[in-house]
N, C-alpha and C positions, 0 to 999 in steps of 0.2 A: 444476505443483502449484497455482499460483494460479486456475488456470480450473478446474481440478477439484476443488478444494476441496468438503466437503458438511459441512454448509452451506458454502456462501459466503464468501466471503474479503471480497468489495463485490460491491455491487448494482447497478453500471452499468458498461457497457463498449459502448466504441467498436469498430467492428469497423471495418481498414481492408479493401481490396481487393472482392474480391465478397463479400458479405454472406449468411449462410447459408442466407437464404430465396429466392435466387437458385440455391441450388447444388441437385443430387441431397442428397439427405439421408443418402447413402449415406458420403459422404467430403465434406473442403472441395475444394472445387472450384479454390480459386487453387495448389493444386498444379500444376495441368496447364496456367498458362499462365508463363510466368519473370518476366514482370513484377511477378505478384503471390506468386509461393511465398515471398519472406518476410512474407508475413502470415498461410500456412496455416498451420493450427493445428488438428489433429484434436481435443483437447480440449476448447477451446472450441468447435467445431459441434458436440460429444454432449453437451458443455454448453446449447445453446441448443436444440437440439430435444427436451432433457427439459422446457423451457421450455414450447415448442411444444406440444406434448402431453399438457400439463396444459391449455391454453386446452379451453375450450369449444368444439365444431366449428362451431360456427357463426363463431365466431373465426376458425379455421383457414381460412375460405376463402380469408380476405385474402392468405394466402402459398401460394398454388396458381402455379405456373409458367403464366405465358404460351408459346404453342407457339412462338414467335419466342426464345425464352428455353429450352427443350427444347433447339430446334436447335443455337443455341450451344452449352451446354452437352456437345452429344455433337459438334460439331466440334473444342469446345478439346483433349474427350478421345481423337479419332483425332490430333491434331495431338500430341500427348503422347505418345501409342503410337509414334508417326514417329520421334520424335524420344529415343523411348528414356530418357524421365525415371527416373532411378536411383530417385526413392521409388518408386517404382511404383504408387501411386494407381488411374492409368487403367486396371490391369488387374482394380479391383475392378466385379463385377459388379452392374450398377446395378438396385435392384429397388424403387426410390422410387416409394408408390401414386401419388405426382403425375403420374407418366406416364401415369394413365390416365382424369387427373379432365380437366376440359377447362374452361377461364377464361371458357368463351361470346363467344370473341370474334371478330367479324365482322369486326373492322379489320386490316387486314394491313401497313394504309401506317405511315406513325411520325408520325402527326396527331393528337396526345394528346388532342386537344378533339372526335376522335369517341367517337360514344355504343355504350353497351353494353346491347341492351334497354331503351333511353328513359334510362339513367342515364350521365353522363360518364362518361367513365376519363380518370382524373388521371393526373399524370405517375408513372411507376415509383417515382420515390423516394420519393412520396406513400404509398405502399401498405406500402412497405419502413420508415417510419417507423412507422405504421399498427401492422402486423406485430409490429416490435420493442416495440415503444411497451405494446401489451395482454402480450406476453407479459411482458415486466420489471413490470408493475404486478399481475399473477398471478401472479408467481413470489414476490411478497412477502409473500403472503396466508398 
């Protein structure tokens, strides 16, 4: 009830585990690995992508999945399938348009100080504060 609250209950939140603009948009994502399913929390990710989806798309590019970051994501969820998680999350069918946007990225090493098009690419959490950051100062407008 606290995450779902409308309005809001408060206007800032920590997210532990993988962070929503990591996950499909479809479901949280730390369901499908055991380390992090006590941090999933279906309400706060439909929480932060109404967030999302108010930004401006020009916004939005910032939380587009890296294809290194795709990968994972559909490996945590065959390893889940394996593994038979009773929420059953990984059986939802993933139809996140990020699957088919693509980050332009040429780097495939994990050399965070190559370029992207002449521009750096910072570190991931760089992007993920980034991300978080414009949608909580949009969401209070």
């Amino acid at each position: 009830m606290l995450f779902g609250a409308d309005p809001p209950n408060f206007y800032v939140l920590h997210y532990l585990g993988m962070k929503p603009w990591l996950c499909f948009r479809d479901y949280d994502c730390n369901w499908n690995a055991d380390i992090f399913d006590e941090f999933a929390s279906d309400v706060a990710h439909e929480r932060w992508w109404k967030v999302h989806d108010a930004m401006p798309e020009v916004l939005q590019q910032f939380c587009l999945l890296k294809s290194k970051q795709k990968a994972q994501l559909e490996w945590d969820r065959r390893e889940a399938e394996s593994a038979k998680y009773s929420d059953g999350h990984w059986r939802i069918e993933v139809k996140d348009t990020r699957l088919k946007k693509y980050w332009g990225e040429t780097n495939w090493t994990d050399d965070t100080l190559a370029t992207n098009n002449g521009f750096p690419i910072f570190l991931p959490m760089l992007w993920g504060f980034l991300c978080l950051g414009l949608g909580l100062f949009l969401s209070q407008k």
